[in-house]
C-alpha positions in Angstrom: 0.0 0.0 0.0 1.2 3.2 -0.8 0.1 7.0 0.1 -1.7 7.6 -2.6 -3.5 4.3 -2.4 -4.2 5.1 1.1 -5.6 8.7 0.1 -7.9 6.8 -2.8 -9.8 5.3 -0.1 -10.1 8.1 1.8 -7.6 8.0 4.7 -6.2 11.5 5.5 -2.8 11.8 7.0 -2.8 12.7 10.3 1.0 13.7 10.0 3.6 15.2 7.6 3.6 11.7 5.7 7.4 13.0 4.1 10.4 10.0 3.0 11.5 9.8 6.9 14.2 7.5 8.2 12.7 3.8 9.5 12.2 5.5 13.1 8.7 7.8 11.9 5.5 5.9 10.8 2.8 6.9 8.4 -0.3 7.9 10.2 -3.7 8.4 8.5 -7.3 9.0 9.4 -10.1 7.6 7.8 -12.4 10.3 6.9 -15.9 8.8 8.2 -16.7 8.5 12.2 -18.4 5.6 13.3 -22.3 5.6 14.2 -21.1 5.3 17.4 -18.5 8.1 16.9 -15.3 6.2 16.6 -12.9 6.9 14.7 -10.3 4.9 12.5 -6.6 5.1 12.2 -4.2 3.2 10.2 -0.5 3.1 10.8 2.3 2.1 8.8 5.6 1.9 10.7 8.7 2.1 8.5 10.6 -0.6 7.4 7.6 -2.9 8.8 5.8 -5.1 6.2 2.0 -4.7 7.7 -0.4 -2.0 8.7 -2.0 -1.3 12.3 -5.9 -0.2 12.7 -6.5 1.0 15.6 -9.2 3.4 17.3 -6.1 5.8 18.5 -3.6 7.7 15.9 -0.7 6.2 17.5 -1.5 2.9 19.7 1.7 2.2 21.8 0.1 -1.3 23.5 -1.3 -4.6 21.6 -4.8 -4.1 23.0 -5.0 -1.0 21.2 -3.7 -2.5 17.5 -7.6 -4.4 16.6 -6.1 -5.8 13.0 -2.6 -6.1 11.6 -2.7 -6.1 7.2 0.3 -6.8 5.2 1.3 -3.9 3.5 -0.1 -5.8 0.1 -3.1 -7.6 1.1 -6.0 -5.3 -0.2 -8.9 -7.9 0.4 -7.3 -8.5 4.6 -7.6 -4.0 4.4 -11.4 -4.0 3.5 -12.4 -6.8 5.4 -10.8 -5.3 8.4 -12.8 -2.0 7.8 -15.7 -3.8 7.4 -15.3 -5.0 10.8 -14.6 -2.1 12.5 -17.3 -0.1 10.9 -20.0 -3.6 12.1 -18.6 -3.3 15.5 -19.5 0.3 15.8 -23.2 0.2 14.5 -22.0 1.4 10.7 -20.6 4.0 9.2 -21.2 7.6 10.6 -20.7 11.1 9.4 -17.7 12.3 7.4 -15.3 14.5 9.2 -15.6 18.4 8.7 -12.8 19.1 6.4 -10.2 21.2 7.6 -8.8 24.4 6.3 -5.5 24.1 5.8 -3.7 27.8 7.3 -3.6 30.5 4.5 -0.6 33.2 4.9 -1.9 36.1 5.6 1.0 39.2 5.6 1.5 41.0 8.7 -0.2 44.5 8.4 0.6 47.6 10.6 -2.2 49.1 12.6 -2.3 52.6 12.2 
């Protein structure tokens, strides 16, 4: 799986998803809720052949990791979401989108 694959169905990175050394993960959001108002995460750890789902952006314990993917396996991917989405009584709203920050020039007040 790739970024751009990742953005086609609709994950949005969470971070600044640049060519980092093997300590930095990718970290993306998917951009619907749960009914229930959960939300789904999927990290790819560097150098690591698999993806994490998880309810947090960044789950540190096993508990918190509820499906491991190879990075590959498309079919294990949709399945997984499938799941998540069941055990959280469907799919919810999409996320507001966020504005990304516009420059605005520093102006003197008179």
């Amino acid at each position: 799986m790739t970024s751009s694959y990742l953005q086609s169905l609709g994950f949005i990175p969470t971070t600044k998803n640049s060519p980092a050394s093997f300590a930095h993960a990718w970290r993306y959001q998917y951009n619907h809720l749960a009914a229930d108002g959960a939300r789904l995460f999927i990290e790819h750890p560097l150098g690591i052949d698999a993806c994490q789902l998880s309810e947090l952006e960044a789950p540190l314990a096993a508990q918190d990791v509820f499906a491991s993917v190879g990075l590959n396996d498309r079919p294990a991917l949709a399945a997984a979401m499938k799941a998540f989405y069941a055990a959280h009584g469907g799919m919810g709203p999409s996320l507001p989108a966020v504005a990304d920050s516009v420059f605005r020039p520093f102006r003197r007040q008179q």
